[in-house]
C-alpha positions, 0 to 999 in steps of 0.5 A, a space after each residue: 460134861 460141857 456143851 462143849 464136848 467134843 468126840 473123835 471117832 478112833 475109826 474114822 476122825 468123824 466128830 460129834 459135836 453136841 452143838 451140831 447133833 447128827 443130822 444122819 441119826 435124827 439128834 438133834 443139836 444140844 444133846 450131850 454125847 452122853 445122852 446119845 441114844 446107847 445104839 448111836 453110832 457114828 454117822 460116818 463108819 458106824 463104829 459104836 459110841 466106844 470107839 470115840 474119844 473126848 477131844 475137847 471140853 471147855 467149860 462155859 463160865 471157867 476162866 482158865 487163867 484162875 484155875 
C-alpha cells in the first residue's frame, strides 16, 4: 500500500487520506490506513475500519503509461 491510499468510509463518504492523518484521533499524517490503530474509527460516523473501502492508490515512481 502507497502514500497514496485513500479510503471511503461506506457509512458516511468520510476520507482518510493518510497524507492528512485524522486530526479527531490524534494520527498523525504519513500513517498508513493499514497501520491505524485496530480501534480507529472514522472520525465522522465512527463506523469501524471495515467499513471503508480503497479508493485511490497511486503508486509513486510507476509511470502507468509503461505498465
Amino acid at each position: 500500500m502507497s502514500l497514496k491510499a485513500k479510503f471511503e468510509c461506506r457509512i458516511c463518504w468520510t476520507i482518510y487520506d493518510p497524507a492528512v492523518g485524522d486530526d479527531v484521533a490524534q494520527i498523525p499524517a504519513g500513517t498508513l490506513f493499514d497501520d491505524l490503530p485496530a480501534d480507529w474509527c472514522c472520525p465522522v460516523c465512527e463506523a469501524p475500519k471495515v467499513q471503508f473501502l480503497l479508493i485511490e492508490n497511486h503508486h509513486v515512481g510507476i509511470d502507468p503509461t509503461n505498465a
